[in-house]
N, C-alpha and C positions, 0 to 999 in steps of 0.2 A: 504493500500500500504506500509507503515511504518513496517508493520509485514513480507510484504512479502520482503521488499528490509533487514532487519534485518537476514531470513532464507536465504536469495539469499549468504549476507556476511559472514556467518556462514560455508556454503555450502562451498564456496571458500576456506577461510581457513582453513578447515577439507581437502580440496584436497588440499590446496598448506603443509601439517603439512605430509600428508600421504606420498606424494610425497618424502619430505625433509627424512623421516624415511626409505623408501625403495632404497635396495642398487638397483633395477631396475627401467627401467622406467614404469608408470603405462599406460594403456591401458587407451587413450581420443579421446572419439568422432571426428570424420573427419572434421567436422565442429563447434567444439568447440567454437573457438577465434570469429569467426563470429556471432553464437550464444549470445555469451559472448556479442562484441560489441551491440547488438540488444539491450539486455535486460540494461544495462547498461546506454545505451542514452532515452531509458523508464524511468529509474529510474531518472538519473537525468535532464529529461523532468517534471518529477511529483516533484520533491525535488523542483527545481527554481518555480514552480508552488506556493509553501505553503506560506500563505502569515506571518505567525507568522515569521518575523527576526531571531529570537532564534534557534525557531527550525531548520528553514531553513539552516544557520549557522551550526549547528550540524550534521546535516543530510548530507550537501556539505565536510565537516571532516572526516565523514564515509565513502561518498561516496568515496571520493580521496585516504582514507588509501585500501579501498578494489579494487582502479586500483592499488595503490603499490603492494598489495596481488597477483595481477594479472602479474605485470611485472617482479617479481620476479618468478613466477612461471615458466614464459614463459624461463628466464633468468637461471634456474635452470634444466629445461628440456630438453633447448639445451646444456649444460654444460655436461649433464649427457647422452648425445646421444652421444657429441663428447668424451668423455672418453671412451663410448661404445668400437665407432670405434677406436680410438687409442688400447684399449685392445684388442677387438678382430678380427678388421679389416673387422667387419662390422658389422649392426644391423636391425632390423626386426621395417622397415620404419611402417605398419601398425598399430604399438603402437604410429604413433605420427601423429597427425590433420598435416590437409594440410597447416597450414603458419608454422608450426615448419619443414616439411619437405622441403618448399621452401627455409627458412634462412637456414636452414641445406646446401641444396645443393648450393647456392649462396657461403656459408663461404667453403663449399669444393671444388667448382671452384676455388675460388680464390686460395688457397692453393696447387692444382693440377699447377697451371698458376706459382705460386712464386716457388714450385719445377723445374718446366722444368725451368724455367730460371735460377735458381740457380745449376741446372747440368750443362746446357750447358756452364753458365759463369766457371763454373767449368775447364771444355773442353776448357778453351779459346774464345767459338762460340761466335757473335752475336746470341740472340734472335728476331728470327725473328718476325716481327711484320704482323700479318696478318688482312685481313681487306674484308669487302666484307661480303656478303649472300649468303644464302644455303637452295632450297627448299627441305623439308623434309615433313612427314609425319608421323601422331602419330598412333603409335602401340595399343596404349590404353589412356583414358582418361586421361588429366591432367591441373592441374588448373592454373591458369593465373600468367605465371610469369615474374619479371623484368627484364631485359636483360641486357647485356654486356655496350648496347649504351645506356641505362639509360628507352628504352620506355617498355610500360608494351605488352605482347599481350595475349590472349586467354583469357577465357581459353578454353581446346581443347577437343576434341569429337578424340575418335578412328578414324581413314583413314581421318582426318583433315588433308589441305595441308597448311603448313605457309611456308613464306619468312624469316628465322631468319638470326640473325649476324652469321656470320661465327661460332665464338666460340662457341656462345649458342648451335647452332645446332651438332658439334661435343661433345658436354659436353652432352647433351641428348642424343644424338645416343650410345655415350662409354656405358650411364647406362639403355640402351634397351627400351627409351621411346618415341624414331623416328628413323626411318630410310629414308636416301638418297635420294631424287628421281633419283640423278645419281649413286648411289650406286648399 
C-alpha cells in the first residue's frame, strides 16, 4: 500500500507541475475530486492503521502535503478558468470536473448579483431584493448544487422538476440548464 499511496502522490504532483506549466487549462475527469476524495480516505484509513509510530508519522506528513498538492491544484484551476473568462468571455466548461464547474458558477453568480447592484446603485435605484421559489425543470443532467439559501438539492436527471430559490433558478435558466414551468 506504501508503494501504491507513494505513485498515487507522485501522480498528483506531475498533474498539479503540468497544470502550473500550461498556459491552458488541462482536460480532468468529470469526476475527478470525488475520485480523489475516495482514494485518499483509503489511504489514510490504511496510514492511521500502521502501527510502527515513525512510520505512521511520516506517512500522515505525506499524506497532508499531497491534500496541499491537491488544494492548490483545485485553487489554481479555478484561477485559470476565471482568467479564461475575463479574456475571453467564456470557456469550454467540459475541461473542468463537476465541483470546479459548480464553485465556478457559484463565484459567477455572485458576481452577476454585485454587478446588477452596482448599476443600478449607479442609477440611483434601490436593488431590489427578491425572494420566493420557482418551479423549473432540467434540460439536461446536472449535479447537486448549493443554493442561494444555503441548502444543497439534486443532483438532477434531464425533465427533473425542482422547487428552487428564486435566484438559483433564474441563474440556471440565463445558462440553459432549466427552464420555467411558467415560462
Amino acid at each position: 500500500m506504501t508503494e501504491n499511496f507513494s505513485e498515487y502522490r507522485k501522480r498528483m504532483l506531475e498533474l498539479l507541475l503540468r497544470e502550473m506549466e500550461s498556459v491552458d487549462l488541462l482536460r480532468i475527469e468529470e469526476d475527478f475530486y470525488e475520485k480523489t476524495a475516495k482514494k485518499l480516505l483509503h489511504f489514510k484509513n490504511f496510514i492511521e492503521s500502521i502501527s510502527d509510530k515513525n512510520i505512521r508519522e511520516d506517512m500522515l506528513r505525506q499524506f497532508s502535503s499531497t491534500e496541499r498538492v491537491l488544494k492548490i491544484l483545485l485553487l489554481l484551476r479555478i484561477k485559470k478558468a476565471l482568467e479564461e473568462i475575463m479574456s475571453k468571455d467564456t470557456i469550454d466548461y467540459s475541461k473542468l470536473p463537476r465541483l470546479e464547474r459548480e464553485i465556478l458558477f457559484q463565484v459567477l453568480d455572485k458576481y452577476d448579483r454585485f454587478l446588477r447592484r452596482f448599476q443600478r446603485s449607479l442609477q440611483g435605484k434601490q436593488y431590489p431584493k427578491k425572494t420566493g421559489y420557482r418551479l423549473v425543470y432540467f434540460l439536461k443532467r446536472y449535479p447537486k448544487i448549493l443554493a442561494s439559501n444555503g441548502k444543497s438539492y439534486g443532483p438532477f436527471r434531464e425533465n427533473d422538476l425542482a422547487l428552487l430559490p428564486l435566484a438559483d433558478a433564474n441563474y440556471l435558466e440565463k445558462r440553459g440548464i432549466v427552464k420555467g414551468v411558467d415560462s
